[in-house]
TORMAR-336646 format. One line per 2 residues: number of its first residue (from 1); their letters; for each residue y, z, x of N, C-alpha, C. Coordinates in nm, 3 decimals, decimal comma. Layout:
BEGIN
NUM> a> Y Z X Y Z X Y Z X  ...
***
This chain:
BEGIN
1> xx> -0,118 0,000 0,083 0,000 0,000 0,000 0,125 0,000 0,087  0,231 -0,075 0,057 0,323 -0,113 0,149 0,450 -0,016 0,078
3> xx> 0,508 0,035 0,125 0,640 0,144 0,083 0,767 0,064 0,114  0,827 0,124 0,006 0,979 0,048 0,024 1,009 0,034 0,148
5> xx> 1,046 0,113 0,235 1,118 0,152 0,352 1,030 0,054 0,456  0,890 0,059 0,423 0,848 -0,080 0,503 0,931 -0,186 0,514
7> xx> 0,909 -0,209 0,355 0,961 -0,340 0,301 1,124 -0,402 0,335  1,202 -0,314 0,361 1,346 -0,307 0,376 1,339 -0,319 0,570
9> xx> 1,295 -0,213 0,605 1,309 -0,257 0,774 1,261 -0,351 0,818  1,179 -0,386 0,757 1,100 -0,531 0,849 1,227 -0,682 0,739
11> xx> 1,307 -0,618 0,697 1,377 -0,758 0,640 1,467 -0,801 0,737  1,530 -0,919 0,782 1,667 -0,929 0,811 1,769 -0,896 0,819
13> xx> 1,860 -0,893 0,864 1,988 -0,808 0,794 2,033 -0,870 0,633  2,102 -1,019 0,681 2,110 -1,071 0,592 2,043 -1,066 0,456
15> xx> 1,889 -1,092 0,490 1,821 -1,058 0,325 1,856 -0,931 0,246  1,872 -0,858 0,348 1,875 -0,664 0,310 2,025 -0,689 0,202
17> xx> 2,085 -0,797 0,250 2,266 -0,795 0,167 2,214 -0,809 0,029  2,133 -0,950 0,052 2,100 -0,983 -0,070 2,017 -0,905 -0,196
19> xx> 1,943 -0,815 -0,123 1,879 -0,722 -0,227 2,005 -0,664 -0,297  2,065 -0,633 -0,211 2,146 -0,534 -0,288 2,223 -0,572 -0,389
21> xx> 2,290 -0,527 -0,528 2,418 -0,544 -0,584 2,518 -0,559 -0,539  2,616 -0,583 -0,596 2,751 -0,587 -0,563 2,789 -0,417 -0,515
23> xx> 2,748 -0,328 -0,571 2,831 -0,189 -0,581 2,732 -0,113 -0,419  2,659 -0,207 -0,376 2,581 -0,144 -0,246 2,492 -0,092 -0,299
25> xx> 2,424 -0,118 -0,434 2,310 -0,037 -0,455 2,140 -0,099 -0,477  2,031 -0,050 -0,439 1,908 -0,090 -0,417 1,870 -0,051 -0,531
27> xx> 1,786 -0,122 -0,585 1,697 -0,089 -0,711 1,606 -0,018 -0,676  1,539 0,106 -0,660 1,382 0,156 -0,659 1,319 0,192 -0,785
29> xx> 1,199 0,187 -0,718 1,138 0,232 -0,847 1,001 0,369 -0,744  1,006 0,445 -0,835 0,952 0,585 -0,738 0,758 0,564 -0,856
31> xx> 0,707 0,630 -0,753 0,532 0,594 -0,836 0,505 0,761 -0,807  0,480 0,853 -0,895 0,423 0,993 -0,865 0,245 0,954 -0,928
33> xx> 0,187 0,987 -0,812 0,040 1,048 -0,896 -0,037 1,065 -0,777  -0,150 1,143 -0,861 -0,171 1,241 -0,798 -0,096 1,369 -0,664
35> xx> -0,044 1,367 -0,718 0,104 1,480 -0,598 0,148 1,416 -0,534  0,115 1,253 -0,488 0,162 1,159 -0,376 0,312 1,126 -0,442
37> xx> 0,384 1,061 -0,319 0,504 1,000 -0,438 0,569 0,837 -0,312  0,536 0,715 -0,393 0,536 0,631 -0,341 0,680 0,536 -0,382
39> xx> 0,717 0,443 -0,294 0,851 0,418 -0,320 0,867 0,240 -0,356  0,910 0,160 -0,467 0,899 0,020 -0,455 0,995 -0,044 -0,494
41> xx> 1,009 -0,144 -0,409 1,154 -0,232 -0,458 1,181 -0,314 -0,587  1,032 -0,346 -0,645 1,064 -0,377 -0,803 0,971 -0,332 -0,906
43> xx> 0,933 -0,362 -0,998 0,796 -0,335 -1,084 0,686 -0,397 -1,039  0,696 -0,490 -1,008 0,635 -0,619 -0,960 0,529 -0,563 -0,807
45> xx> 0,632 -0,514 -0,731 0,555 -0,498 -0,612 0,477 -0,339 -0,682  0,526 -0,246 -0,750 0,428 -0,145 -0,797 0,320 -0,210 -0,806
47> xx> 0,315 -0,307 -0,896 0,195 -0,382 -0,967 0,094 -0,413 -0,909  0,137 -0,474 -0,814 0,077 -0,573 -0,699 -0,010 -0,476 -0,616
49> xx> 0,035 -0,327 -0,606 -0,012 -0,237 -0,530 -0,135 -0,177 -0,589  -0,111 -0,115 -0,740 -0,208 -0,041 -0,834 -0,229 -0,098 -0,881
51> xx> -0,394 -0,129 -0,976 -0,429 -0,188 -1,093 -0,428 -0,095 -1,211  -0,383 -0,153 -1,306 -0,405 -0,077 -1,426 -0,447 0,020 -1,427
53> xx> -0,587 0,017 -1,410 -0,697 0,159 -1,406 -0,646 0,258 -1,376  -0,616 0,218 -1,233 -0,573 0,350 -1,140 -0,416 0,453 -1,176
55> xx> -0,289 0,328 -1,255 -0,213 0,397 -1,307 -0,203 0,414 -1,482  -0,280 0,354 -1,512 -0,294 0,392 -1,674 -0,194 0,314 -1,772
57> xx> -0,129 0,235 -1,704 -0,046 0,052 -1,733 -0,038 -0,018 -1,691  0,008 -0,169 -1,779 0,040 -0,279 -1,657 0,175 -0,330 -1,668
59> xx> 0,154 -0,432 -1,641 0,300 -0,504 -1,564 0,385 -0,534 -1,709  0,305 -0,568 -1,802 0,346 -0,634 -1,916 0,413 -0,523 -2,008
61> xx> 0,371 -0,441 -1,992 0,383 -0,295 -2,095 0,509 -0,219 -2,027  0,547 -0,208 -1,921 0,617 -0,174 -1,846 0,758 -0,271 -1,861
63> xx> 0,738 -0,361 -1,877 0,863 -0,440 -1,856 0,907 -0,486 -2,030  0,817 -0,489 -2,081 0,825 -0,514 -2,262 0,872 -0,355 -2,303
65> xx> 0,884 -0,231 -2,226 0,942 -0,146 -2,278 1,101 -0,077 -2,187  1,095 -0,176 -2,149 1,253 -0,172 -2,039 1,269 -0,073 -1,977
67> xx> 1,146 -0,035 -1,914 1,166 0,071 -1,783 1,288 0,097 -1,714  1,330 -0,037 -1,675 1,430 -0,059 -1,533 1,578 0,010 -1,693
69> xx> 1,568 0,008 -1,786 1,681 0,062 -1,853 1,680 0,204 -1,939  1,544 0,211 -1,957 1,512 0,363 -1,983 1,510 0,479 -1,844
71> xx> 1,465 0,432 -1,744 1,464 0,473 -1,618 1,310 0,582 -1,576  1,223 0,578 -1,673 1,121 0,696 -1,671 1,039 0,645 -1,750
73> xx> 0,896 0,652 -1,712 0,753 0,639 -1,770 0,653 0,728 -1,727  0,615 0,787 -1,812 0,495 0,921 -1,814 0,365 0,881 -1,895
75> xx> 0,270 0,925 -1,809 0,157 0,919 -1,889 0,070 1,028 -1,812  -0,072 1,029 -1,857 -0,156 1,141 -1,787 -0,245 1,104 -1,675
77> xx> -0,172 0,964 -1,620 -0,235 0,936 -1,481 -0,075 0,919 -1,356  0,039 0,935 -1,430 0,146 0,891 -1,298 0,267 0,957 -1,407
79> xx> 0,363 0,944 -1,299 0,518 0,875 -1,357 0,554 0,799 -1,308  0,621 0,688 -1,366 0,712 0,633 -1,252 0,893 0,604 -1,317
81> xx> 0,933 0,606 -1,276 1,077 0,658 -1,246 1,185 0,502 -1,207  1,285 0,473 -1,204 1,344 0,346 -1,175 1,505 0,417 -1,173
83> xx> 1,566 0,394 -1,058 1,666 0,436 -1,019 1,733 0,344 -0,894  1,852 0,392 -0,847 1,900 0,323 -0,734 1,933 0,393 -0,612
85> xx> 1,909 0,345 -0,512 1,909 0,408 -0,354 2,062 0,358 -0,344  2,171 0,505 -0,358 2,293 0,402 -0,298 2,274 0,448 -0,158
87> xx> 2,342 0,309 -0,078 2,404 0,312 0,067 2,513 0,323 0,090  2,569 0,390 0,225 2,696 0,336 0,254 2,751 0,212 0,274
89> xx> 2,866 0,152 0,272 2,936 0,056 0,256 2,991 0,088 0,429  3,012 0,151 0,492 3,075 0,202 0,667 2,979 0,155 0,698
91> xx> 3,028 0,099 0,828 2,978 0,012 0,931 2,953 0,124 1,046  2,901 0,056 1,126 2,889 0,167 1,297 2,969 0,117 1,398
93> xx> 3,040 0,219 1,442 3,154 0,160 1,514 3,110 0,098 1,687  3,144 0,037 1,735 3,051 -0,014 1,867 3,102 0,061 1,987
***
């Protein structure tokens, strides 16, 4: 399973702009289960990671109930959660 923070350091700089919004902010989406707590840049890559089984939904059910705008999904195998990682906008001075 690949974690956000993978996913973001091994990018470019440039791509890293493009994830972001306008306001500097990253979409995550957080996966709790079993006490673990895993981190992903869309629904999509959750998906791609767990099958159904293992989190107790899928891709379709998740996005037909507007996660990314409710911000929270519970059931008796996970939560998962959808929020934003803000960054700073300051640069590093040389």
């Amino acid at each position: 399973m690949r974690l956000l923070a993978d996913k973001y350091l091994s990018l470019p700089l440039k791509l890293n702009q493009l994830i972001m919004d306008k306001d500097k902010n990253i979409k995550v989406v957080h996966l709790e289960i079993n006490g673990e707590h895993y981190y992903y840049g869309s629904l999509t890559a959750l998906c791609e990671n767990w099958n159904p089984e293992q989190i107790g939904v899928n891709y379709r059910v998740l996005r037909d109930m507007r996660i990314s705008s409710v911000g929270y999904f519970k059931n008796s195998k996970c939560i998962i959660r959808v929020g934003k990682l803000v960054v700073s906008s300051a640069r590093k001075r040389k």
